[in-house]
C-alpha positions in Angstrom: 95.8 122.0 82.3 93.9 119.5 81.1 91.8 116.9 83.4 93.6 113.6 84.2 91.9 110.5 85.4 93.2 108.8 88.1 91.7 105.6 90.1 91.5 105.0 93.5 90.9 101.4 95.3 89.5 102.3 98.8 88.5 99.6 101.1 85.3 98.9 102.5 85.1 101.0 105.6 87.3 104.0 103.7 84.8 103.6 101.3 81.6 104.3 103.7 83.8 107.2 105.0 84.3 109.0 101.8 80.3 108.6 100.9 79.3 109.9 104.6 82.0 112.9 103.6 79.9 113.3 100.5 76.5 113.3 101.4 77.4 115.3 105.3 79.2 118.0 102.8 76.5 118.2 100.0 79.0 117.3 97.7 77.9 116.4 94.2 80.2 113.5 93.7 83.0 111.5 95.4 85.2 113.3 93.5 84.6 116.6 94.4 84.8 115.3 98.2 88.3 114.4 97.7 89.3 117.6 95.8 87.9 119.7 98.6 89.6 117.5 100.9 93.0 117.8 99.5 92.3 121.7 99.5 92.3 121.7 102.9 94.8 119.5 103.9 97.4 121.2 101.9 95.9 125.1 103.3 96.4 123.0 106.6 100.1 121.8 106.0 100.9 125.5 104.6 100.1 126.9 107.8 101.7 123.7 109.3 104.7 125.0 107.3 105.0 128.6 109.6 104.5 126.5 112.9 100.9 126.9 113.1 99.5 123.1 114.2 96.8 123.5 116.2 93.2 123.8 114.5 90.4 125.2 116.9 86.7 126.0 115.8 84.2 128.1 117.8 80.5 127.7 117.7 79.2 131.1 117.0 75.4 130.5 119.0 77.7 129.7 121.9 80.8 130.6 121.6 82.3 127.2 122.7 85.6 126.5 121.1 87.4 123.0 120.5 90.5 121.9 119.4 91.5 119.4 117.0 94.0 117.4 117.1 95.4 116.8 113.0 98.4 114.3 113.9 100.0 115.1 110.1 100.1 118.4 111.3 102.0 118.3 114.7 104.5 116.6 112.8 104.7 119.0 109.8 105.1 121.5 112.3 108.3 120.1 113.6 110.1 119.9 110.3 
């Protein structure tokens, strides 16, 4: 498939976000943020899809575990 461009107008503060996403994720450009970002929110809303909505990550030097709380998600799992 071949590559398409595509422009995106983000404001200000979105703007900010998506370079802190960037530079926190070693990312080599904004554009490969937001490719890896829409990776994982559609891996998220496929296991959305079965009913799975709730996202928890462990810290493996402590084992301490959180949930996150993905508000596209509790809804995707109600569909």
């Amino acid at each position: 498939m071949p590559n398409k461009r595509v422009v995106f107008t983000f404001d200000e503060r979105s703007l900010e976000g998506l370079d802190q996403i960037t530079k926190q994720g070693h990312y080599n450009s904004m554009a490969e943020t937001v490719r890896d970002s829409l990776s994982i929110n559609r891996a998220l809303h496929s296991q959305a899809d079965e009913g799975f909505t709730q996202l928890v990550v462990r810290n493996p030097k402590t084992g301490e575990e959180r949930m996150i709380i993905i508000p596209s998600l509790q809804s995707a799992g109600k569909r």
